[in-house]
MDAnalysis code that builds the backbone (N, CA, C; Angstrom):
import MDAnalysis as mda
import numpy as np

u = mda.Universe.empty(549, n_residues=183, atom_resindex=np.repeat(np.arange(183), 3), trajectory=True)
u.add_TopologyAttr("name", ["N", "CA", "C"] * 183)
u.add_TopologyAttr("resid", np.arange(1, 184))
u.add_TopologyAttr("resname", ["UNK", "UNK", "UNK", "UNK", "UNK", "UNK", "UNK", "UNK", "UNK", "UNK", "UNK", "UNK", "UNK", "UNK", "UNK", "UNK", "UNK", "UNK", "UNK", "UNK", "UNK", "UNK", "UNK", "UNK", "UNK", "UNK", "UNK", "UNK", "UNK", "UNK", "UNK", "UNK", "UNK", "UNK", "UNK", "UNK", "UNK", "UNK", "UNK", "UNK", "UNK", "UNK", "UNK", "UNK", "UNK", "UNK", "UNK", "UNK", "UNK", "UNK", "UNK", "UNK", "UNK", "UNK", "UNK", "UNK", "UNK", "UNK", "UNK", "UNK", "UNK", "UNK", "UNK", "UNK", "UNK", "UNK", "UNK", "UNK", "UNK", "UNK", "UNK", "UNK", "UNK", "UNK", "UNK", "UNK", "UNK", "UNK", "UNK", "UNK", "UNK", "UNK", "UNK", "UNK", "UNK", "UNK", "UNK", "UNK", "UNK", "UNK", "UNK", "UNK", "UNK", "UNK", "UNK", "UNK", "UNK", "UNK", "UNK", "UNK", "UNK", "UNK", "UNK", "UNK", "UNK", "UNK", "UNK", "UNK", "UNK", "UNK", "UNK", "UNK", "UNK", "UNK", "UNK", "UNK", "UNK", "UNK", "UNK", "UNK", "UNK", "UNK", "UNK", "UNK", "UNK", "UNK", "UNK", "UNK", "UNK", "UNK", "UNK", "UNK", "UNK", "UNK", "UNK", "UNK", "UNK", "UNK", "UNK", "UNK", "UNK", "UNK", "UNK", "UNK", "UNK", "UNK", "UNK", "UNK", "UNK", "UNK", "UNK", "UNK", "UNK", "UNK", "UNK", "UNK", "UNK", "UNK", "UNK", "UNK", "UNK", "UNK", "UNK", "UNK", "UNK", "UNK", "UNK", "UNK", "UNK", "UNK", "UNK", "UNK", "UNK", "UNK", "UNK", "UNK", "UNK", "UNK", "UNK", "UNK", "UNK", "UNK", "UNK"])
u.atoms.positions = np.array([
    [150.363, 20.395, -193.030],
    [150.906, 19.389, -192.157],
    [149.740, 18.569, -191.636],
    [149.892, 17.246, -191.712],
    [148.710, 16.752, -190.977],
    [149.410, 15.389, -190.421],
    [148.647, 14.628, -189.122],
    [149.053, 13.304, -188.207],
    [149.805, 12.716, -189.526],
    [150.975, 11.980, -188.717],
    [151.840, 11.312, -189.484],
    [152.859, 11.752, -190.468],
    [152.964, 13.183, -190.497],
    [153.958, 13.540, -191.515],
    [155.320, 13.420, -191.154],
    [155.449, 13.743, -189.382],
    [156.903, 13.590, -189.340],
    [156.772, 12.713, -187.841],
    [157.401, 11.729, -187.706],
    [157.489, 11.237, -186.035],
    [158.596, 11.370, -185.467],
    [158.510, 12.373, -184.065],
    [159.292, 12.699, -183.495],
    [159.520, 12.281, -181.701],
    [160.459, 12.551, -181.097],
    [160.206, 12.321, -179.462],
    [159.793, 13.546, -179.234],
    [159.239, 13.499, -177.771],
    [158.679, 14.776, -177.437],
    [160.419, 16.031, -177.132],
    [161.350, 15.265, -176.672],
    [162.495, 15.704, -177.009],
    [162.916, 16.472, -177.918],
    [162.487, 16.479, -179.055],
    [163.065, 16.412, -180.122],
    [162.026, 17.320, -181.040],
    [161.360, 17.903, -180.676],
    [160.225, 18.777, -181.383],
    [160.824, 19.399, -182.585],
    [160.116, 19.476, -183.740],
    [160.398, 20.076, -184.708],
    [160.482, 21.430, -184.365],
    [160.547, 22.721, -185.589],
    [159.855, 23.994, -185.697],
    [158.845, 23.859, -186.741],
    [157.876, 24.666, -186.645],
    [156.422, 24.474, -187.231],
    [156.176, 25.920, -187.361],
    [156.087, 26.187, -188.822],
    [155.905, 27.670, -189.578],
    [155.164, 27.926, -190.640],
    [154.690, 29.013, -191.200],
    [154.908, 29.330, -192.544],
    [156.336, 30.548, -192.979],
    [157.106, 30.634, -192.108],
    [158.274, 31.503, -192.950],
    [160.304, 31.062, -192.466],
    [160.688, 30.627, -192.602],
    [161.876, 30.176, -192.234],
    [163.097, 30.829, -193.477],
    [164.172, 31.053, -192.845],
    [165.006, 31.704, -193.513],
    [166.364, 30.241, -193.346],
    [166.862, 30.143, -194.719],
    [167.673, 29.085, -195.193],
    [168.632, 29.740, -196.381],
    [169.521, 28.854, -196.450],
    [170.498, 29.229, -197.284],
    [170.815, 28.545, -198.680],
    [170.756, 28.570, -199.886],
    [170.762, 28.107, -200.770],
    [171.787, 27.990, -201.714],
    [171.820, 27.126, -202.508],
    [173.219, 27.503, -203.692],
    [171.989, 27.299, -205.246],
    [171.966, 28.352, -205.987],
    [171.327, 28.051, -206.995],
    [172.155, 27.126, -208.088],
    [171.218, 25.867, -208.990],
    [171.480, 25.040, -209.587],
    [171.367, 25.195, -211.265],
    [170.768, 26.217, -211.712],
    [170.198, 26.326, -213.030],
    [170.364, 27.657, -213.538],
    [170.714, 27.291, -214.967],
    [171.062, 28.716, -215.292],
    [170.175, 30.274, -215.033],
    [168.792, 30.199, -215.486],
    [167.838, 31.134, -214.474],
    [167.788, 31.251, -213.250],
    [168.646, 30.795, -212.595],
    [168.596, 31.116, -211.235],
    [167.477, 31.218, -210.402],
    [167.480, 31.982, -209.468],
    [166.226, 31.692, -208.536],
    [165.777, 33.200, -208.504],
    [164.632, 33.104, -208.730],
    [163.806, 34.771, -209.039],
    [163.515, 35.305, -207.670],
    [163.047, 36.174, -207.151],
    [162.514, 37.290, -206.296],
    [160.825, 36.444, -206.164],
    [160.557, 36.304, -205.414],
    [158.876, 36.374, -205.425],
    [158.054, 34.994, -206.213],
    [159.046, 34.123, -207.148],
    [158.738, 33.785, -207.871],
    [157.870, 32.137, -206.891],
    [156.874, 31.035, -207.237],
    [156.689, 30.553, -206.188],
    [157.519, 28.887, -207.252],
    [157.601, 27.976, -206.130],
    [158.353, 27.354, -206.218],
    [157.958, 25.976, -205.669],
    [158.082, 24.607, -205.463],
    [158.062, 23.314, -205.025],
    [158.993, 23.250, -203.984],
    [159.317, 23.040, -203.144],
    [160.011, 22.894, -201.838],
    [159.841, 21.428, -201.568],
    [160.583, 20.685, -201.587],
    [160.876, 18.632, -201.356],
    [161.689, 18.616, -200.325],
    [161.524, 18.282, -199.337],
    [162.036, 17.771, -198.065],
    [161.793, 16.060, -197.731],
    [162.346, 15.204, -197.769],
    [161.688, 14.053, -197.707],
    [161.185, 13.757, -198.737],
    [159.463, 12.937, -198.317],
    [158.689, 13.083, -199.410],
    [157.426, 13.993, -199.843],
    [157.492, 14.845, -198.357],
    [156.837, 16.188, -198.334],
    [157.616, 17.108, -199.762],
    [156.238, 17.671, -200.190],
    [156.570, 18.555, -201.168],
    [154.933, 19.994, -201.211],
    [155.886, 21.235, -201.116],
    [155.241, 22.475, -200.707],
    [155.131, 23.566, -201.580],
    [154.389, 24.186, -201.611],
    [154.501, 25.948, -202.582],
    [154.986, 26.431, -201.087],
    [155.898, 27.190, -202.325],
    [156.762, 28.032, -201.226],
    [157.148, 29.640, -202.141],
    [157.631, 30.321, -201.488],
    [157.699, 31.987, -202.532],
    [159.643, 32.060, -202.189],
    [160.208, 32.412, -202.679],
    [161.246, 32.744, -202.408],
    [162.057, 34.342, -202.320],
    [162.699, 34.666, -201.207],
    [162.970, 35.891, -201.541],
    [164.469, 36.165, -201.147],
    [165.268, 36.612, -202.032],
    [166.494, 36.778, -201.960],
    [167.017, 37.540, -201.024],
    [167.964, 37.362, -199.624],
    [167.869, 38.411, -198.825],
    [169.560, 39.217, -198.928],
    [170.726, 37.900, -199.045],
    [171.684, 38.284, -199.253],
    [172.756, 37.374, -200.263],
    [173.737, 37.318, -200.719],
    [174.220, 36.478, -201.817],
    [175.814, 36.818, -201.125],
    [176.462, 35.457, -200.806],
    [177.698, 35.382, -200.965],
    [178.882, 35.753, -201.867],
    [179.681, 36.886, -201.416],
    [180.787, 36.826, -202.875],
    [181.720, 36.127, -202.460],
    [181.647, 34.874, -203.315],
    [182.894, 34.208, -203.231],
    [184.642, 34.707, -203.583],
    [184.873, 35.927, -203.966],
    [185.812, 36.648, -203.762],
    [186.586, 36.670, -202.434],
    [185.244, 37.734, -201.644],
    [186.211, 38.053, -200.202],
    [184.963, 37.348, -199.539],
    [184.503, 36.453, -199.461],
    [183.824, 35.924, -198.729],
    [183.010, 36.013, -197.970],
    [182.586, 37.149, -198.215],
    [181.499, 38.861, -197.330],
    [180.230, 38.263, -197.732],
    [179.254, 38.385, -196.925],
    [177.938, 38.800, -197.494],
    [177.101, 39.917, -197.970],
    [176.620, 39.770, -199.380],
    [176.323, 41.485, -199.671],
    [174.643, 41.436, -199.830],
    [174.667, 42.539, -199.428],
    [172.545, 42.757, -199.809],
    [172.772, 42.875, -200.946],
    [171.478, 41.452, -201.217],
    [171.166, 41.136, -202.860],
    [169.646, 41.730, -202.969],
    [169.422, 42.096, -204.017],
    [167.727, 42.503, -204.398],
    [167.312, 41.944, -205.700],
    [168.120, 41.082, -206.262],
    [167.777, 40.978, -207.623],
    [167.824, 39.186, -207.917],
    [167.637, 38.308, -208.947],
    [167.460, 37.069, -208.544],
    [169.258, 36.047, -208.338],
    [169.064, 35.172, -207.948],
    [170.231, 34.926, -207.652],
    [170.547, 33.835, -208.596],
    [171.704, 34.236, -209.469],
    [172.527, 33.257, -210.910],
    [172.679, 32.353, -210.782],
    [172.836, 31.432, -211.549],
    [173.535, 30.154, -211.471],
    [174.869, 29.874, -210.635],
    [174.799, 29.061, -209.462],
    [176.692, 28.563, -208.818],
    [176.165, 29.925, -207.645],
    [174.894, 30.597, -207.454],
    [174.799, 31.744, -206.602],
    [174.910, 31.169, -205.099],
    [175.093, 31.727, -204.023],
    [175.189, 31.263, -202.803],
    [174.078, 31.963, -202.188],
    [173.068, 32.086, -201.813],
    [172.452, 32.861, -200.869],
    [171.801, 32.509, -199.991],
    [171.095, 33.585, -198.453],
    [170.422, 33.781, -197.740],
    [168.936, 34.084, -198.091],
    [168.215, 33.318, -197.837],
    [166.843, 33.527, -198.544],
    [165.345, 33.528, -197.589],
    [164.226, 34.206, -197.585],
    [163.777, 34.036, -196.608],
    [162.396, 33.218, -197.779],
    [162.058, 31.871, -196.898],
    [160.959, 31.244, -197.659],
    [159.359, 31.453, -196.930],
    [158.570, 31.544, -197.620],
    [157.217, 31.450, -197.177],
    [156.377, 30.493, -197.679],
    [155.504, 29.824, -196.609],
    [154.840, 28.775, -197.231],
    [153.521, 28.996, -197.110],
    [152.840, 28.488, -198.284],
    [151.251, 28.815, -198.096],
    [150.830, 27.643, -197.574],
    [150.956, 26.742, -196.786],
    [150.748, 26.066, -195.197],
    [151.613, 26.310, -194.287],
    [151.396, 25.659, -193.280],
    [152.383, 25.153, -191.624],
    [153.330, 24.297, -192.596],
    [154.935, 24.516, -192.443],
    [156.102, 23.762, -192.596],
    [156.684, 23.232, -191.313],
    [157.069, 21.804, -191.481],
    [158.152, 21.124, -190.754],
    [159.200, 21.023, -190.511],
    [160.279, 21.683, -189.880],
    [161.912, 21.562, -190.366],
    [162.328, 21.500, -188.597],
    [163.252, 20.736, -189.209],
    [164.993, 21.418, -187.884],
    [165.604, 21.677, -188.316],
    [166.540, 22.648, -187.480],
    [167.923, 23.541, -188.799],
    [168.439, 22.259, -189.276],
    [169.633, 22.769, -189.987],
    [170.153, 21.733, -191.078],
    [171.064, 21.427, -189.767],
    [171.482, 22.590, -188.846],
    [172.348, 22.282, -188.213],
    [172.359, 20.892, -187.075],
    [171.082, 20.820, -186.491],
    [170.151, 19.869, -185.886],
    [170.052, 18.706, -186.517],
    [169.662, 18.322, -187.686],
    [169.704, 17.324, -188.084],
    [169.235, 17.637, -189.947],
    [170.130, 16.602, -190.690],
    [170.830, 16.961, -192.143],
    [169.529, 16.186, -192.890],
    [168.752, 15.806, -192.011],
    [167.522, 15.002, -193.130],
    [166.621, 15.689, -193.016],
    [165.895, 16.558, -192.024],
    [164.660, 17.640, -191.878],
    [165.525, 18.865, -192.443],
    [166.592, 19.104, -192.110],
    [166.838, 20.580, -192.587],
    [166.935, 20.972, -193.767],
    [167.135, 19.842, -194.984],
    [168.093, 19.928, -195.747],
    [166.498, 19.932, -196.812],
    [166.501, 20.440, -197.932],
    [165.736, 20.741, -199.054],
    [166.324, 20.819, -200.699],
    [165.049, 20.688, -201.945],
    [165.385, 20.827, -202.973],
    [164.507, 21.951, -203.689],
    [164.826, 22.963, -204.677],
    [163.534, 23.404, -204.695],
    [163.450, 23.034, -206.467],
    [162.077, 23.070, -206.376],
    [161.739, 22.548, -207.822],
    [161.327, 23.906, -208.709],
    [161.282, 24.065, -209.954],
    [160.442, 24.823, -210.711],
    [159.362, 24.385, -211.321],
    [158.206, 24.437, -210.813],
    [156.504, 24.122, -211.159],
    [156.740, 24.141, -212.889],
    [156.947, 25.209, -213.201],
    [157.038, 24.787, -214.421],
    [157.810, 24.000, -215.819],
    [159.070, 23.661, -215.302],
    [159.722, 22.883, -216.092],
    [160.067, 21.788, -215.307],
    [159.989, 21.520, -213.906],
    [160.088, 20.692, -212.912],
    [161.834, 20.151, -212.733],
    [162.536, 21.552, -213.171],
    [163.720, 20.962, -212.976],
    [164.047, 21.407, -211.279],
    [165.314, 20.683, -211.073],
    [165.474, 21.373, -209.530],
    [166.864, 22.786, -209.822],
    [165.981, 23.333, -208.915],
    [166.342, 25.196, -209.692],
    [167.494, 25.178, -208.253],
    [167.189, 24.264, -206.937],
    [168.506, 24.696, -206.042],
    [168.456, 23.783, -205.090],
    [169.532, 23.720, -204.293],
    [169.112, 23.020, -202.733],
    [169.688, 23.803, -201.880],
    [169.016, 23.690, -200.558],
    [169.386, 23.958, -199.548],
    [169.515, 23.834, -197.826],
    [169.022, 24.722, -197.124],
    [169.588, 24.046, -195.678],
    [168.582, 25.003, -194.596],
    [167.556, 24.892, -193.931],
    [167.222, 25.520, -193.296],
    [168.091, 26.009, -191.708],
    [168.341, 27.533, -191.866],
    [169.056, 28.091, -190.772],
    [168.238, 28.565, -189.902],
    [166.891, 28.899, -189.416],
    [166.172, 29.233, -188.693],
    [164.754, 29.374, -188.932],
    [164.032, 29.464, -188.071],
    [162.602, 29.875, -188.267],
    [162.272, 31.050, -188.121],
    [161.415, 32.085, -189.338],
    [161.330, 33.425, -189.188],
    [160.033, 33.471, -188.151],
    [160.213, 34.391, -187.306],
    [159.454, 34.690, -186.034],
    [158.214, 35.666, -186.280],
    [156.501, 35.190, -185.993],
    [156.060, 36.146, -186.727],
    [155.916, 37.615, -186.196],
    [156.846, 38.004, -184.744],
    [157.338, 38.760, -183.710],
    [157.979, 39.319, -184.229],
    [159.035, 39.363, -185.009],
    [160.900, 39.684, -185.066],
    [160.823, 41.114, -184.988],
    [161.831, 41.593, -184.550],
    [162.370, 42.374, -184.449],
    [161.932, 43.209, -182.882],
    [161.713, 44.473, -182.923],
    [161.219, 45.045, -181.435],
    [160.026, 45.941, -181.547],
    [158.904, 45.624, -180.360],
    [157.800, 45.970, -179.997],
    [157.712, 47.065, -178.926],
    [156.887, 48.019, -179.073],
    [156.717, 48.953, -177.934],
    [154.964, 48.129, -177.560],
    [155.022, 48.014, -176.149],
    [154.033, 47.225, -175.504],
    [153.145, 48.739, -174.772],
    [154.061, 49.161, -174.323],
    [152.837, 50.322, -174.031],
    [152.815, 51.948, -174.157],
    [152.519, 53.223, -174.113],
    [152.010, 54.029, -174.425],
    [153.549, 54.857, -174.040],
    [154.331, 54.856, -173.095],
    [154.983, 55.657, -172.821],
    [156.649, 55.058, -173.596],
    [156.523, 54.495, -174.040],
    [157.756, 53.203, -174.791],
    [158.523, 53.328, -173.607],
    [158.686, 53.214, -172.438],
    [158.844, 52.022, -171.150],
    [159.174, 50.446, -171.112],
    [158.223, 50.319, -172.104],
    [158.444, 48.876, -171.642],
    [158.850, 48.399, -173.409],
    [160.026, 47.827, -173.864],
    [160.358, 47.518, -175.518],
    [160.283, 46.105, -175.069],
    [159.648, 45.253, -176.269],
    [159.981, 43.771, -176.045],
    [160.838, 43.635, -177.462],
    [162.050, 42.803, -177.289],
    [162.915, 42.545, -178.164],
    [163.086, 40.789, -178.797],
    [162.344, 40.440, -179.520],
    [162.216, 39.181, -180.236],
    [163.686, 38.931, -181.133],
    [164.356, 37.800, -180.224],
    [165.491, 37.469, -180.657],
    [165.817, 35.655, -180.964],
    [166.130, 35.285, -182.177],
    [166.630, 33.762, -182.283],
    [167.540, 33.696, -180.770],
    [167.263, 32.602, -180.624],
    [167.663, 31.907, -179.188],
    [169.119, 32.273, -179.414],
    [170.224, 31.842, -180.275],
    [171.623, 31.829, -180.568],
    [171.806, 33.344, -180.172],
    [171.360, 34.455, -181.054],
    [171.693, 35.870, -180.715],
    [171.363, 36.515, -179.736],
    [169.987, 36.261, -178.931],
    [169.940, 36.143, -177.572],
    [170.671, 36.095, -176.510],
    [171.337, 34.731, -176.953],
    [172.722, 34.359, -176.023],
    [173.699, 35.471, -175.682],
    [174.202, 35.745, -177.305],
    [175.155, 36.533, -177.507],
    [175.169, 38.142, -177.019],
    [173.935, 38.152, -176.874],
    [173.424, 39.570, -176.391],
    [173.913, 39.408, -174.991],
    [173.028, 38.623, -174.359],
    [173.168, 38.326, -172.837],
    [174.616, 38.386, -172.180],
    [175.534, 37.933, -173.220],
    [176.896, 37.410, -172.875],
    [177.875, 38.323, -172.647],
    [177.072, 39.812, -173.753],
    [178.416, 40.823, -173.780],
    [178.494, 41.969, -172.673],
    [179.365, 42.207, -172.494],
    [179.834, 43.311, -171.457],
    [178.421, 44.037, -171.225],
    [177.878, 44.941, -172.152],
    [177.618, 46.491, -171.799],
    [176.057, 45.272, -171.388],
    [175.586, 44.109, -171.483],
    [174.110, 43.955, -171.412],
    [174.487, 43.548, -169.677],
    [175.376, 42.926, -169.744],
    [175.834, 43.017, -168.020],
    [175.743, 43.831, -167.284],
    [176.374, 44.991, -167.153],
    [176.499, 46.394, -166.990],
    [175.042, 46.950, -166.659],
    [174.057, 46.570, -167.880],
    [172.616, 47.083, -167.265],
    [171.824, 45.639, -167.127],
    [171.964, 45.111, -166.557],
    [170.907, 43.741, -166.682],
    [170.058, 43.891, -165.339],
    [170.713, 44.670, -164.614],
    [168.920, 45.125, -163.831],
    [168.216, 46.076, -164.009],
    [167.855, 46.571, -165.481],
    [167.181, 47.446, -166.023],
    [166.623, 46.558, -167.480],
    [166.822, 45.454, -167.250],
    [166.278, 44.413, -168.530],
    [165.582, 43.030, -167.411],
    [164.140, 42.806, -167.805],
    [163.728, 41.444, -167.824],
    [163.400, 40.403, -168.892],
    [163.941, 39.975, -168.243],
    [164.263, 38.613, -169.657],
    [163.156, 37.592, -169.572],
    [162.272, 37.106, -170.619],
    [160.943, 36.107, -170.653],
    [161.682, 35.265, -171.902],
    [161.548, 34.363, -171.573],
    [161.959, 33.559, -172.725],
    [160.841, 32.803, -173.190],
    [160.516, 32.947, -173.751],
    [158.854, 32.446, -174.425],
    [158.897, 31.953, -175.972],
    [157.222, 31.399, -176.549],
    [157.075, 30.918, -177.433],
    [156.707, 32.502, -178.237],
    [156.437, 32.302, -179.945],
    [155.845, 33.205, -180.762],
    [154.829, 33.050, -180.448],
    [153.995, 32.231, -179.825],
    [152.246, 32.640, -179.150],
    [152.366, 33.061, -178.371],
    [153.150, 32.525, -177.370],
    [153.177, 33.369, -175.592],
    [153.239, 34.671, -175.972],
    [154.249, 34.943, -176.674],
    [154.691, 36.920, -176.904],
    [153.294, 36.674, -177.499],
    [152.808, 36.767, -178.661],
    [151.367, 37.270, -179.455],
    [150.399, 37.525, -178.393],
    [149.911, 36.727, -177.587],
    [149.181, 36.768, -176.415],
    [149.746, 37.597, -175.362],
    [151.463, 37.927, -174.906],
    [151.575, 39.038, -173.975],
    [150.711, 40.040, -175.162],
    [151.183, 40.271, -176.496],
    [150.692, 41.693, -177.187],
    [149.357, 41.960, -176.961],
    [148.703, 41.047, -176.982],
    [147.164, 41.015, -177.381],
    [146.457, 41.509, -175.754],
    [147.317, 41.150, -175.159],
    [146.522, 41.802, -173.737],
    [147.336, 42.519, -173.057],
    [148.518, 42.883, -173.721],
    [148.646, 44.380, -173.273],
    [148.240, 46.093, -174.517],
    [147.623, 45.081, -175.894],
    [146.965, 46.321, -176.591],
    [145.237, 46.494, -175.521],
    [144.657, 45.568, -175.168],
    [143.650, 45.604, -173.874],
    [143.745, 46.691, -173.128],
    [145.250, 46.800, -172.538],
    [145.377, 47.729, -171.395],
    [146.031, 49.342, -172.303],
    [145.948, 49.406, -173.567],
    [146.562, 50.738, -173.577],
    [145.642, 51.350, -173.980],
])
């Protein structure tokens, strides 16, 4: 990423990564491989990116199933991308011209899929024990499921036994980094 790639209001801030998880429909009969690396076109930005299959739609019953293997031609999936730079996006949901992508195959340069960025992978995710006696868990959650957490009965029930920080993926890196200091 460098000055001038995307102009935005301060309103309106992008997300800025190397890993975001998006959803794809594969376009070509090889489908989209496991690991395999790939051209990513957004605009007129164009990226190496790795792809990894996380789940695949059955259009049957409309379920999502854990996929491990590459995803077919007409495939629907959940995919988590990695980029070997800083990427630019807003979900697709946010706006349909940053979110929205093609991916290319480097080597025959056909376009192997398109798709839609659904979030930015957090380089936090999931849950942290911060100190020695696991007392204190920090729980790294997308803002949306967050919500949903907050919202339901039983987090009510104990919510004065939870403090809530709503922070950046540096702010948390930096709580970690100086509370591995203190253990």
């Amino acid at each position: 990423m460098s000055r001038g790639d995307l102009i935005v209001s301060i309103e309106g801030q992008p997300m800025t990564g190397t890993a975001f998880d998006a959803q794809i429909v594969a376009l070509q009969p090889g489908g989209i491989e496991p690991g395999k690396r790939y051209w990513l076109k957004t605009g007129s930005r164009r990226q190496r990116v790795s792809v990894e299959p996380l789940s695949q739609l059955e259009l049957k019953s409309g379920a999502w199933q854990p996929h491990a293997g590459a995803l077919a031609m007409n495939a629907i999936g959940k995919v988590r991308l990695s980029f070997d730079e800083a990427a630019v996006f807003d979900t697709y949901e946010q706006n349909r011209t940053t979110g929205a992508f093609i991916l290319i195959d480097p080597d025959t340069l056909n376009t192997v899929a398109g798709g839609m960025i659904t979030a930015k992978r957090s380089d936090l995710g999931g849950i942290h024990r911060a100190d020695r006696d696991g007392q204190r868990v920090v729980l790294s959650l997308p803002a949306d499921l967050a919500e949903q957490l907050m919202a339901s009965e039983l987090f009510a029930s104990r919510r004065d036994e939870a403090e809530i920080r709503r922070m950046t993926a540096h702010e948390a890196a930096e709580l970690f980094a100086n509370a591995g200091s203190d253990i």
